[in-house]
TORFISE-483814 format. One line per field, with one value per residue (C-alpha): x, y, z negated; residue in three letters. Coordinates in steps of 0.2 Angstrom, whole numbers. Layout:
N
c1 [X | ...]
c2 [Y | ...]
c3 [Z | ...]
code [ALA | ...]
END
This chain:
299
c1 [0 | 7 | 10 | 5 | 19 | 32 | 27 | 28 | 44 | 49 | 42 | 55 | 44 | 55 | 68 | 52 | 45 | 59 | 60 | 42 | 47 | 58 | 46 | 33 | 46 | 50 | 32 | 31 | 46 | 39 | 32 | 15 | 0 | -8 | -26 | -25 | -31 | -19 | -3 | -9 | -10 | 6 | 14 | 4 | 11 | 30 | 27 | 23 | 36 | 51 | 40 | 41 | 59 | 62 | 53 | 63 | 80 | 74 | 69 | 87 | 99 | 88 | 104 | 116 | 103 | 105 | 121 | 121 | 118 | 107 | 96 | 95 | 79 | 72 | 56 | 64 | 82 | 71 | 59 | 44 | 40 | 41 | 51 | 39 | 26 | 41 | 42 | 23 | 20 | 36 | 26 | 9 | 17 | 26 | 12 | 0 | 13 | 17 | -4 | -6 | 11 | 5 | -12 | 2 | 9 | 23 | 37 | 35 | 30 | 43 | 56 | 49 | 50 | 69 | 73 | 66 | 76 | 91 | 89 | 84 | 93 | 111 | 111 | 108 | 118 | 134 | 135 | 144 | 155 | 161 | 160 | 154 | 136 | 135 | 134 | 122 | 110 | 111 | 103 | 90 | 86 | 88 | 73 | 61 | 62 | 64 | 48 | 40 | 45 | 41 | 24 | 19 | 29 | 30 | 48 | 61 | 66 | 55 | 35 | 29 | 37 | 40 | 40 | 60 | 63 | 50 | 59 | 77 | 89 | 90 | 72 | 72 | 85 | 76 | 72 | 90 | 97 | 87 | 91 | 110 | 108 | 101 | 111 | 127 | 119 | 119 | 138 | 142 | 126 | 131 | 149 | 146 | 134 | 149 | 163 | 151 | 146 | 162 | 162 | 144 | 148 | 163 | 155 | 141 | 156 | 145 | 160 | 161 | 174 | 180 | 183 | 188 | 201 | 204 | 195 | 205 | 197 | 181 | 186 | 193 | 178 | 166 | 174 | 177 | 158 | 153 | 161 | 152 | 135 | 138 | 139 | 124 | 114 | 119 | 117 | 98 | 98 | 87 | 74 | 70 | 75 | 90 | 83 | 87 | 106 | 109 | 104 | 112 | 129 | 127 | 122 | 132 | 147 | 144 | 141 | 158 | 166 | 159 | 166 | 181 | 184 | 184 | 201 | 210 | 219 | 209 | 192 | 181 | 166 | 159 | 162 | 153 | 137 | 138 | 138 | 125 | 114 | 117 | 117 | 97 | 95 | 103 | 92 | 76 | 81 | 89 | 72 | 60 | 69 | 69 | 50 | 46 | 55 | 51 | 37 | 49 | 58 | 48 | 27]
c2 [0 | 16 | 30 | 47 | 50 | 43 | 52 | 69 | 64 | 63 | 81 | 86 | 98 | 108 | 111 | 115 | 128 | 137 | 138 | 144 | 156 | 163 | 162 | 173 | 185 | 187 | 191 | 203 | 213 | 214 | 228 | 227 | 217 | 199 | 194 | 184 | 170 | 172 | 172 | 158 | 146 | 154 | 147 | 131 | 129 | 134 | 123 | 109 | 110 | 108 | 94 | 86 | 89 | 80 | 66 | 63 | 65 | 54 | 41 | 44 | 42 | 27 | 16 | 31 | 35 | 15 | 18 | 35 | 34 | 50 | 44 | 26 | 27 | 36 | 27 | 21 | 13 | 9 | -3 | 5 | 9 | 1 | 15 | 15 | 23 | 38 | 38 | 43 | 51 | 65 | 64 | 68 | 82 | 90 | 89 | 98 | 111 | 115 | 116 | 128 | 139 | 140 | 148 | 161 | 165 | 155 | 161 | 158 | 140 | 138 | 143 | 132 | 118 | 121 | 121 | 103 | 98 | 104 | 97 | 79 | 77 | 87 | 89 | 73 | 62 | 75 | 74 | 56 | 63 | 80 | 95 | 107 | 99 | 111 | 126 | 115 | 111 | 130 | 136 | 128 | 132 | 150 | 150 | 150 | 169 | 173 | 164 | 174 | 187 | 184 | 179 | 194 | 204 | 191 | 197 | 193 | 210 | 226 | 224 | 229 | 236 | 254 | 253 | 250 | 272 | 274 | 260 | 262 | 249 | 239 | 235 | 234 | 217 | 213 | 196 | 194 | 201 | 188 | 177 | 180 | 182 | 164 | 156 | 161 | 158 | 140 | 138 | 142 | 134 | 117 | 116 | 119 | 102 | 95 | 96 | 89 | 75 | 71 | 53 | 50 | 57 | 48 | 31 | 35 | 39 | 57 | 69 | 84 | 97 | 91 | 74 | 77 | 96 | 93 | 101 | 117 | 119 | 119 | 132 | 143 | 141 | 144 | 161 | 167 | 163 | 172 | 186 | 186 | 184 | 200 | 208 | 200 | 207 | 223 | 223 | 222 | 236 | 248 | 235 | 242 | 257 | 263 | 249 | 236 | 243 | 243 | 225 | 220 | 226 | 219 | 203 | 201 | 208 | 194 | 180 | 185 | 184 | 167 | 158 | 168 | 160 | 145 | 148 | 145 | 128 | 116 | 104 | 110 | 103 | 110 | 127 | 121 | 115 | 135 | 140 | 128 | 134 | 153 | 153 | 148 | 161 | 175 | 171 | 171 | 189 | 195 | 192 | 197 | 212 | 216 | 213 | 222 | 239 | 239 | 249 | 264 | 264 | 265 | 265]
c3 [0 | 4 | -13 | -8 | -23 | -8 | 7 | -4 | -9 | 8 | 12 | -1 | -10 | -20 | -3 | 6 | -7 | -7 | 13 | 12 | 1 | 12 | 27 | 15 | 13 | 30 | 36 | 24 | 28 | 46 | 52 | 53 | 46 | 51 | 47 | 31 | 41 | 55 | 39 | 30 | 48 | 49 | 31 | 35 | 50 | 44 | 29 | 42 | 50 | 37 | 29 | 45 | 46 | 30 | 31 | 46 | 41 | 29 | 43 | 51 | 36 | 27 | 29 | 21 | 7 | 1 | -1 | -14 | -31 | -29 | -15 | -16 | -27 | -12 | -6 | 12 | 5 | -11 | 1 | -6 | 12 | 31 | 40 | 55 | 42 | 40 | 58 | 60 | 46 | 52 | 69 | 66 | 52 | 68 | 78 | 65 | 62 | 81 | 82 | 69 | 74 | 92 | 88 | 80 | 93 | 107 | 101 | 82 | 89 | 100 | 84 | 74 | 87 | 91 | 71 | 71 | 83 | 79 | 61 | 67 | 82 | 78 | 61 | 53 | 66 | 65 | 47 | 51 | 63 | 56 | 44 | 57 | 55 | 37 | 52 | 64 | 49 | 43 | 60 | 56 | 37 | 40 | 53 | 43 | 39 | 56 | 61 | 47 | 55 | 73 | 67 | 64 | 77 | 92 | 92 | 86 | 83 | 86 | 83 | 101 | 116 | 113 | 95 | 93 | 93 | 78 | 68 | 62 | 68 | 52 | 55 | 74 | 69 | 55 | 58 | 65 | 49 | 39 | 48 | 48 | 26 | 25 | 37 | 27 | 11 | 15 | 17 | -2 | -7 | 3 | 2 | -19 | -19 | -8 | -21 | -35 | -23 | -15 | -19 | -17 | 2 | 4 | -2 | 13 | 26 | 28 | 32 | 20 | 17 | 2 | 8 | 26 | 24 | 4 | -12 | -8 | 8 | 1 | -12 | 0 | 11 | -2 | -6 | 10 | 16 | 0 | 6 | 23 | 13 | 2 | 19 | 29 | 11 | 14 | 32 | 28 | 16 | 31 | 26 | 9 | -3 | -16 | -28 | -17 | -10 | -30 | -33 | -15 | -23 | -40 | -36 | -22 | -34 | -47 | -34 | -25 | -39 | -46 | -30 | -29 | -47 | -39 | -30 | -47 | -52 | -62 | -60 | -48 | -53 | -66 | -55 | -42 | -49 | -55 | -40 | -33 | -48 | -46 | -27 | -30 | -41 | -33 | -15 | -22 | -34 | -17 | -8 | -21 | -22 | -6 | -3 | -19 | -14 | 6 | 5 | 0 | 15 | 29 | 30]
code [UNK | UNK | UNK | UNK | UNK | UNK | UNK | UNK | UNK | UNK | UNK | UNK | UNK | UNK | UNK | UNK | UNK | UNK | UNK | UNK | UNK | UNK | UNK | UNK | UNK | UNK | UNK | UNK | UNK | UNK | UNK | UNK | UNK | UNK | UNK | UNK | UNK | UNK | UNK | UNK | UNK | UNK | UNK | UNK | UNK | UNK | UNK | UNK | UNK | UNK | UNK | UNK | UNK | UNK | UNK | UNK | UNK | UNK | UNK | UNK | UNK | UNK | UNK | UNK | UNK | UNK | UNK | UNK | UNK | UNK | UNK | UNK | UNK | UNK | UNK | UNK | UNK | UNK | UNK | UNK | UNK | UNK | UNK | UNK | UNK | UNK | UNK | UNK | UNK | UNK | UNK | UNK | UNK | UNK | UNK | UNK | UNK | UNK | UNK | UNK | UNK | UNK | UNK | UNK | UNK | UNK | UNK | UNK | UNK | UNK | UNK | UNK | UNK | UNK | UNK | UNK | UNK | UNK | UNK | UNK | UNK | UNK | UNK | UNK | UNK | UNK | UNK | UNK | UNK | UNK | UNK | UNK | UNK | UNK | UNK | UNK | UNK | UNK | UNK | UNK | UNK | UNK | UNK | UNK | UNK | UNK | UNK | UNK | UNK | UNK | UNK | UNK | UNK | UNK | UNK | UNK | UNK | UNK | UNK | UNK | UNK | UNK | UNK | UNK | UNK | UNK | UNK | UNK | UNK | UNK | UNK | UNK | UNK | UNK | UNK | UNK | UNK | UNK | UNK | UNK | UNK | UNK | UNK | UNK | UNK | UNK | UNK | UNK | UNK | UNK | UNK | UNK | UNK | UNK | UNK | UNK | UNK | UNK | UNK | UNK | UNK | UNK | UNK | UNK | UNK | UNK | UNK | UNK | UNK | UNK | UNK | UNK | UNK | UNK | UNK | UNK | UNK | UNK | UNK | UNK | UNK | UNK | UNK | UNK | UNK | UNK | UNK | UNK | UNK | UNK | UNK | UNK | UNK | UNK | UNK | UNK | UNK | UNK | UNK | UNK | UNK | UNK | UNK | UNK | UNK | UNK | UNK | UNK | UNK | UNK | UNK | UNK | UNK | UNK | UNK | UNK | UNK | UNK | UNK | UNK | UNK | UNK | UNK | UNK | UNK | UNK | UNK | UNK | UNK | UNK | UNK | UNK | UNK | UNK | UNK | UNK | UNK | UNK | UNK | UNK | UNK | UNK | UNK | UNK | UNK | UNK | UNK | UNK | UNK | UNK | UNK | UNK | UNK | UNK | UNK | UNK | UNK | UNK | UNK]
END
């Protein structure tokens, strides 16, 4: 008998909260208004969608999950459930969401569309073959903003033709620049879960940073790309008000300056699951801040 307990767990719920989170955030930084009907296909649809790409990741890495510690209780390595039942239940969740997103509009469908695709068919199977799938992956978890964004503008930066000379540039790239803040958040975020799971990885032949360039190079990597992420937060700042430019900085500061830590001799693992912890923390202040002081920057 299938458990509906095992086909939400392979939805991940908690990873696809937080990405609709970030899609809510995104509509309401756009310019402009959707009919509360027209937002709420939109979330379901976006919410859909990453359930969808869960479930078949999930479907793909069955054979890697059996042999980690932290996924082996999943309900596919775990036997609780035939893998043909993921396969269709992943299906019919894309073909629900790319439904409800193309009443949207095409564009916002069409987003959501090439970030399952790039999650199921590049991601997954790259993570066995090298550590440039963290980047591959990241494409699509920072679309989710950006389909928030194009749902309401059916652009992926101005509202409407003609529109860009009333908006300042910040806003005219907005759904660019939030796509560009989450992309880079996922570096730290990821390589951080990599360092405390090196061996879990390494046991499941998935190539990771730690494992494949040395602990160092993870270090490094996570600092750098912290760096870059400070700068993708201020690059949104035309978004919002002074409020916002203040908590970009400070939070950005503290962030830097966690991973920067990192660079220093010692056992990295307790550092890491830090920065895994904070580098939650400070996306969803860095967005609700942002949303919460928009209005006083441009009507």
């Amino acid at each position: 008998m299938i458990s509906p307990r095992d086909l939400l767990t392979l939805t991940k719920p908690r990873v696809t909260a937080l990405v609709l989170a970030s899609a809510a955030s995104g509509m309401a930084l756009a310019p402009g208004r959707l009919p509360l009907r027209t937002a709420l296909v939109a979330l379901a649809g976006t919410t859909l969608i990453v359930a969808s790409a869960n479930t078949l990741n999930m479907w793909r890495e069955r054979d890697l999950d059996a042999l980690m510690v932290r996924t082996a209780a999943r309900p596919l390595p775990a036997g609780r459930m035939a893998p043909v039942v993921a396969l269709a239940f992943g299906l019919v969740l894309a073909a629900l969401s790319l439904a409800l997103l193309v009443r949207v509009n095409v564009l916002t469908a069409a987003l959501g569309l090439l970030a399952l695709a790039n999650y199921v068919a590049l991601y997954t199977p790259l993570k066995r073959h090298g550590t440039a799938a963290l980047l591959v992956g990241a494409v699509s978890g920072a679309m989710p903003p950006l389909m928030g964004w194009t749902s309401v503008t059916g652009s992926l930066t101005v509202a409407a033709p003609g529109s860009a000379a009333a908006l300042p540039v910040a806003v005219q790239l907005g759904g660019v620049g939030l796509f560009a803040l989450v992309f880079l958040w996922q570096v730290p975020h990821f390589l951080a879960i990599s360092v405390v799971r090196a061996e879990d990885y390494a046991s499941a032949g998935m190539r990771v940073v730690p494992n494949d360039r040395g602990e160092h190079a993870a270090r490094r990597q996570i600092a750098g790309y912290s760096l870059l992420l400070f700068a993708a937060s201020l690059g949104v700042c035309g978004l919002a008000g002074a409020a916002y430019f203040v908590a970009a900085c400070t939070l950005g500061a503290l962030f830097v300056s966690l991973c920067a830590y990192g660079l220093r001799a010692g056992s990295a693992v307790a550092w890491a699951r830090l920065v895994f912890a904070c580098s939650i923390v400070y996306l969803v202040a860095i967005f609700a801040i942002l949303v919460v002081d928009r209005t006083g920057a441009w009507p």
